[in-house]
C-alpha positions in Angstrom: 0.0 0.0 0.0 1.1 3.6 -0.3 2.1 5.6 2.4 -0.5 7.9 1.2 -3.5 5.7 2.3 -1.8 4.8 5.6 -1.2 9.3 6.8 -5.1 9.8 4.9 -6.2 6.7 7.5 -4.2 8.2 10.5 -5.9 11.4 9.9 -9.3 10.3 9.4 -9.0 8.7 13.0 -7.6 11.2 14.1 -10.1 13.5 13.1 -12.7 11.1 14.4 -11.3 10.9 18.1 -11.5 14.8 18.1 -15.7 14.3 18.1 -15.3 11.1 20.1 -13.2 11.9 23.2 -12.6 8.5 24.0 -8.9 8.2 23.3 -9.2 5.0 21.3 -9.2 5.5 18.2 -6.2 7.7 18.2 -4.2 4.8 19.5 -5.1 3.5 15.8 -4.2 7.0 14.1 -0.6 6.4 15.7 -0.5 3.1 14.7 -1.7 3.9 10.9 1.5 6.9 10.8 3.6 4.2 11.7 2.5 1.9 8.7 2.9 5.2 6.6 6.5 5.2 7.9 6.8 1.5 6.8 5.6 2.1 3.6 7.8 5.3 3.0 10.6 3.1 3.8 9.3 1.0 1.0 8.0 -2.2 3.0 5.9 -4.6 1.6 1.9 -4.6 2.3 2.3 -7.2 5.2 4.7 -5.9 6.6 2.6 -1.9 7.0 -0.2 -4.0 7.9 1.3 -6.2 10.7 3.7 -2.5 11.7 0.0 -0.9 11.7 -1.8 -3.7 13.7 1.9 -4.1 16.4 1.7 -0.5 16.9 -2.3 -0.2 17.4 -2.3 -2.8 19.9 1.3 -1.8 22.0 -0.4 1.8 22.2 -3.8 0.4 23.3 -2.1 -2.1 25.6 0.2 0.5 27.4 -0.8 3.9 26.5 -4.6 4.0 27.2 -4.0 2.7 30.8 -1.6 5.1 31.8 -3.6 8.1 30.5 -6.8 7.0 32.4 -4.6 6.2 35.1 -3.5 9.4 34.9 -6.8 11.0 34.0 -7.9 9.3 37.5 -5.3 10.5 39.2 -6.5 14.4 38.8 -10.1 14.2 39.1 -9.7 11.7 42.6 -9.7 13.7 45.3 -9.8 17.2 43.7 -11.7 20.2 45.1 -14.9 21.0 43.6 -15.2 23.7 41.5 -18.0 25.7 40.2 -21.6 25.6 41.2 -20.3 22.1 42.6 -18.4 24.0 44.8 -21.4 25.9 46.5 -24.1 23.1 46.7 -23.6 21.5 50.4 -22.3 24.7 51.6 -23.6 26.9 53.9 -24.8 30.0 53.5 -25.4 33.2 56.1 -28.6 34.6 55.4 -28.8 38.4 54.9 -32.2 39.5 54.0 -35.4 37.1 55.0 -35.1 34.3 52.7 -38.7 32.9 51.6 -40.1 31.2 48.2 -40.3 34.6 46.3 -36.9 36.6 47.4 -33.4 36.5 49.6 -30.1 37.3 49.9 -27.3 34.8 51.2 -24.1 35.3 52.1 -21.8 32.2 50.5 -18.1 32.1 50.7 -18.0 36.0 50.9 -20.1 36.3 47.8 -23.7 37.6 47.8 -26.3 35.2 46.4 -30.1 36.2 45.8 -31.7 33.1 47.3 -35.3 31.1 47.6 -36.0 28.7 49.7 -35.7 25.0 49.0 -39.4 24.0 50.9 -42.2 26.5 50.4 -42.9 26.1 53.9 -39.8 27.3 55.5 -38.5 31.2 55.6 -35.2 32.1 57.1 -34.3 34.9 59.4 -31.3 37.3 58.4 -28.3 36.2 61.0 -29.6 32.2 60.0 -27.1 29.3 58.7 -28.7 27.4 56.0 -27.7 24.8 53.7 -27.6 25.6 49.7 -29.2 22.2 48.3 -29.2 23.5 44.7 -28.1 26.3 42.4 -30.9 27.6 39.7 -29.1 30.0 37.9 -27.9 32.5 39.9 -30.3 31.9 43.0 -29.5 29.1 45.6 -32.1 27.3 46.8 -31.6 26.8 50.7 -32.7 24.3 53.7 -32.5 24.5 56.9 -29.3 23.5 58.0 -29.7 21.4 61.3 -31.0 18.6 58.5 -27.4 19.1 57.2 -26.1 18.0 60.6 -27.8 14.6 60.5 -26.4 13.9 57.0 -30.3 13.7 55.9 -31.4 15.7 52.6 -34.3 17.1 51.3 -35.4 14.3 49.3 -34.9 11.6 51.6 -37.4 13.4 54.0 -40.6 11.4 54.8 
């Protein structure tokens, strides 16, 4: 085969992993350049083929563990960040938080605020718990449920 076939293959899967993500098929884009290098070297058919196949499976076999390993790695144990960050967290309440209108006080930033259950209204100078983020309004609990580990939904 030409070399031409083998760098056209390596960049089609290439081009493929870009909408894929998965970080296979590049493996196989590495292991098609190779074949191109075979044939550029002027090596027969079965021998680009078995350099293609050797390479594809050496990168799948070694590669791909170590990058999810490493992918792993990061993400275990890392901070939230984000709106994951303020979910949990508690929040000082600043102006009388009810279903229609608040003001919260999380992490040193001001947050408009609603509260979580229609039934409850919070008290400026009260800790509550943000449950959720809707846009830029935290919804908020009471936070002595917080203390028993118990959420919202699991109530009864």
């Amino acid at each position: 085969m030409d070399a031409v076939f083998w760098v056209v293959l390596g960049v089609v899967l290439a081009v493929a992993e870009i909408f894929t993500t998965t970080l296979f098929l590049i493996m196989f884009a590495v292991g098609a350049f190779a074949a191109a290098g075979a044939a550029a070297l002027g090596a027969p058919t079965a021998v680009q083929a078995v350099v293609f196949a050797v390479v594809s499976a050496l990168t799948v076999a070694v590669a791909r563990p170590a990058i999810r390993r490493h992918a792993r790695s990061t993400s275990d144990g890392a901070e939230p960040i984000g709106l994951a960050a303020i979910e949990g967290s508690t929040a000082l309440v600043l102006e009388q938080v009810d279903t229609e209108q608040g003001l919260v006080k999380i992490d040193g930033e001001l947050w408009s605020a609603r509260s979580y259950d229609a039934t409850q209204s919070f008290a400026p100078g009260r800790r509550v718990r943000v449950i959720k983020v809707q846009g830029a309004t935290a919804l908020v609990w009471d936070d002595d449920v917080s203390t028993s580990g118990e959420l919202p939904e699991a109530r009864g």
